[in-house]
C-alpha positions in Angstrom: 0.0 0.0 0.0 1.7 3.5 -0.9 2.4 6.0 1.9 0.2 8.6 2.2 1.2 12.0 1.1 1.5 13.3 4.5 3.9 10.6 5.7 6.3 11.2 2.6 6.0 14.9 3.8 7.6 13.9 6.7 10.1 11.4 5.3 11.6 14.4 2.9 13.6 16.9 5.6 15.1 13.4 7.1 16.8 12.8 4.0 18.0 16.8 4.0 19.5 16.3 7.5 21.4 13.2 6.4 22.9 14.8 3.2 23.4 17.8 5.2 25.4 15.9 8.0 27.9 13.8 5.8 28.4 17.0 4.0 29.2 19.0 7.5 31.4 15.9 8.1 33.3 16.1 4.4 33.7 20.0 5.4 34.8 19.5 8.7 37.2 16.9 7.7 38.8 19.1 4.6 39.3 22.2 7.2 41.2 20.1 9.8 43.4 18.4 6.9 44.4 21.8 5.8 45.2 22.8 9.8 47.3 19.3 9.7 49.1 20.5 6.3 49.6 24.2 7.5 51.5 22.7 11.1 53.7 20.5 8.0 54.0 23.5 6.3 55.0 25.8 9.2 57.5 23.0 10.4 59.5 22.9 6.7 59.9 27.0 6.5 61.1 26.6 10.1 63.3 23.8 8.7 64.4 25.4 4.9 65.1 28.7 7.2 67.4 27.0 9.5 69.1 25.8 6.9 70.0 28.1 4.9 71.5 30.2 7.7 73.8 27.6 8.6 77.3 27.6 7.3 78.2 25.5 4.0 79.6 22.4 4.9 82.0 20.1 2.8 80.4 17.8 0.4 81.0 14.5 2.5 79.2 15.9 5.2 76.2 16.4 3.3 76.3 13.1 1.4 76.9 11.9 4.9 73.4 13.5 6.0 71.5 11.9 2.6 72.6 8.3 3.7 70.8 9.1 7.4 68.3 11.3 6.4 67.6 10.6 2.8 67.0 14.8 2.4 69.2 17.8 2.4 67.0 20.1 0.6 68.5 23.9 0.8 71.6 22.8 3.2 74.8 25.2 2.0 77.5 23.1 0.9 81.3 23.5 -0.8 82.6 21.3 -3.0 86.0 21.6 -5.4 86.5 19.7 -8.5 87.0 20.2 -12.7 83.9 20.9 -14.5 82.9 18.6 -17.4 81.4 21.5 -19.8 80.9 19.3 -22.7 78.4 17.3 -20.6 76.0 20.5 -19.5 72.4 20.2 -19.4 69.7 22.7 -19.8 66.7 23.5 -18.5 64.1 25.3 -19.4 63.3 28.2 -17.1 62.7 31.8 -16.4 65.0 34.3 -14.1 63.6 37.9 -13.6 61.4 38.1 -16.6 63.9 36.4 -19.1 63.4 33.4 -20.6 66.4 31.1 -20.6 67.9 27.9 -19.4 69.3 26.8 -15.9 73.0 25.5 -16.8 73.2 22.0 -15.2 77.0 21.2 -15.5 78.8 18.0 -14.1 81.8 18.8 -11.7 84.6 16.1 -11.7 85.6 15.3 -8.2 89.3 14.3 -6.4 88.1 11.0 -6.1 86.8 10.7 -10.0 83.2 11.0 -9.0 80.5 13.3 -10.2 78.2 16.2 -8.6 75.9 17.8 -11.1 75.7 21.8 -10.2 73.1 23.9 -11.2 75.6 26.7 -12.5 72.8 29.0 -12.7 70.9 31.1 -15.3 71.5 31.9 -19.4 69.1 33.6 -21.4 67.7 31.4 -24.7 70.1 33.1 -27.3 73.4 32.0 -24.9 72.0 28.2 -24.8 75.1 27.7 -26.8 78.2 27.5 -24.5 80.6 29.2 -27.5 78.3 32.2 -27.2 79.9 32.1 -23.6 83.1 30.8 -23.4 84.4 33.0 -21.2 82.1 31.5 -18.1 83.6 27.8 -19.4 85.9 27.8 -16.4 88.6 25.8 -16.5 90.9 24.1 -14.1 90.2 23.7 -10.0 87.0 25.4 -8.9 85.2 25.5 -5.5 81.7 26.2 -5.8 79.8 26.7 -2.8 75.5 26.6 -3.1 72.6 24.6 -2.0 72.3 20.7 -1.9 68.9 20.1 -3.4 66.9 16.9 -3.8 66.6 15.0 -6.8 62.8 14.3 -8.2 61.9 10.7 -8.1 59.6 11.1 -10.8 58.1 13.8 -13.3 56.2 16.2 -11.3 52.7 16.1 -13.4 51.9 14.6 -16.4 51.4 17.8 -17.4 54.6 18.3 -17.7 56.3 17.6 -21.0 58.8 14.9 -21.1 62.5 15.7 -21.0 64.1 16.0 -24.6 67.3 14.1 -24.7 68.4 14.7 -28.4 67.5 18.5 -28.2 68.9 18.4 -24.7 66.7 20.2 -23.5 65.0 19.3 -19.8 61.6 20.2 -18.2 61.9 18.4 -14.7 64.9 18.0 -13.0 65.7 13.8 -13.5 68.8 13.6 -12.4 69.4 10.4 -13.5 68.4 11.1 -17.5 71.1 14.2 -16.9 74.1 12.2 -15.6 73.4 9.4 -18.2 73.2 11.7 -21.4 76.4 13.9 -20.4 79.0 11.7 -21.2 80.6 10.8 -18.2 80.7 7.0 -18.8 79.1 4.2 -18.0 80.8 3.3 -14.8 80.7 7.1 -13.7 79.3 7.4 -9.8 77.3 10.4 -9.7 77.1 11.8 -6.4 72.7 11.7 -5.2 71.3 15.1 -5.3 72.2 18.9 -6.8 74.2 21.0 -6.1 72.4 24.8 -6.9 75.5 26.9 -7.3 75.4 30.9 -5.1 75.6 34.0 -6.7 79.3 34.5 -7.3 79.9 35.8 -10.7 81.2 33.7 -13.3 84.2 35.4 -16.0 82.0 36.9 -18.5 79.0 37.2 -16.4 77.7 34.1 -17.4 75.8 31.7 -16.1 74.2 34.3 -13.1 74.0 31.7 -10.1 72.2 32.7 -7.4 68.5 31.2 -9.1 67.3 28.6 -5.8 63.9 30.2 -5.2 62.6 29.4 -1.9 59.3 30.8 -2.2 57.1 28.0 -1.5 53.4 29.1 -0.6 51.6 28.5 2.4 47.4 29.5 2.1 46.9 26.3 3.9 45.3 28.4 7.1 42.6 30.1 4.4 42.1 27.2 3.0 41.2 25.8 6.6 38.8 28.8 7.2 36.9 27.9 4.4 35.9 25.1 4.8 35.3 25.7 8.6 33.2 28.6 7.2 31.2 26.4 5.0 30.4 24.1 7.3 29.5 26.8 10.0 27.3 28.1 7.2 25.8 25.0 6.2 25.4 24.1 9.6 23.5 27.6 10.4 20.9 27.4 7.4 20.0 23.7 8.5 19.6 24.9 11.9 17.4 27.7 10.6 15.5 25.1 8.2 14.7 22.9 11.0 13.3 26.1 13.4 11.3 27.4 10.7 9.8 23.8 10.2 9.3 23.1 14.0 7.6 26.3 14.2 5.1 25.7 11.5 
């Protein structure tokens, strides 16, 4: 036998409430992720800002560090060695309005090994190193920078994929840059960048100095929405509900 009208009346706001509830619950839950990220985001500005201060260290120390910690994003570090020009890398980027390449160059340790340094910025028409020899340092250097992580994997598959014969690269794979340079098959390639400072380079080129550490941090608006949206959809149900009590 069908319900009468009057009972399906009744049925109807129940079905509100309980959409209205896992919906407050959804909301809820979103805000307090974002409070959870912004406390992970607070702690790693704490973190990047501690170490940048900090003095560089040699490179063994911080290779030391990425065995224990497996991380040594933005620690200062020195290192000496002979860059390998022939075997630099580019990457795509933009410094100050310019559009360019980042010069990702391998340096030739004592010990025969490889760090790849990010030697800094060239605009697009200096891509080719003849059009700046005079930055193609020879001999003994000692750079002195930022240790940065490698990527494990492209960032988004928006992304486009790195162009080997064109070398030209769009995420930073470390791997793909130390196996096209040239070093050799049995070359050991020490685990993470180098990001050279800003100490000028004979001829003014590369400009090091590029390590942005600008990373964003709206995590605690993002919280307040969604806290707001589930005050207000809390508010108008409570509202709903008085209005239909007191009818």
């Amino acid at each position: 036998m069908n319900a009468s009208p009057a009972r399906e009346h009744r049925r109807f706001p129940w079905l509100i409430i309980l959409l209205a509830a896992a919906a407050f619950i959804v909301l809820i839950g979103l805000g307090t992720w974002q409070v959870q990220r912004l406390h992970w985001k607070e702690d790693l500005l704490a973190t990047i800002e501690a170490r940048v201060s900090g003095m560089p260290r040699p490179l063994d120390a911080i290779e030391a560090d990425y065995a224990a910690q497996g991380s040594v994003d933005y620690m200062p570090v020195m290192a000496t060695g002979t860059f390998r020009h022939d075997g630099e890398r580019h990457f795509l980027a933009t410094w100050k309005g310019r559009s360019g390449f980042f010069v990702y160059t391998p340096l030739e340790l004592a010990d025969g090994r490889f760090v790849i340094v990010n030697r800094g910025f060239v605009p697009y028409e200096l891509k080719d190193a003849s059009e700046r020899a005079e930055g193609q340092v020879a001999g003994a250097v000692a750079i002195a920078g930022l240790a940065r992580d490698p990527l494990s994997e492209k960032p988004s598959s928006l992304v486009p994929d790195n162009d080997l014969a064109k070398n030209v690269f769009y995420w930073k794979d470390r791997d793909a840059m130390a196996a096209s340079a040239g070093l050799g098959d049995k070359a050991v390639v020490v685990p993470f960048f180098i990001d050279a400072d800003a100490a000028p380079n004979p001829g003014g080129w590369p400009v090091g100095g590029v390590t942005l550490i600008d990373l964003p941090n709206n995590h605690l608006q993002y919280a307040v929405t969604w806290y707001g949206l589930a005050a207000a959809l809390a508010a108008v149900m409570g509202v709903a509900m008085w209005r239909r009590r007191g009818g």
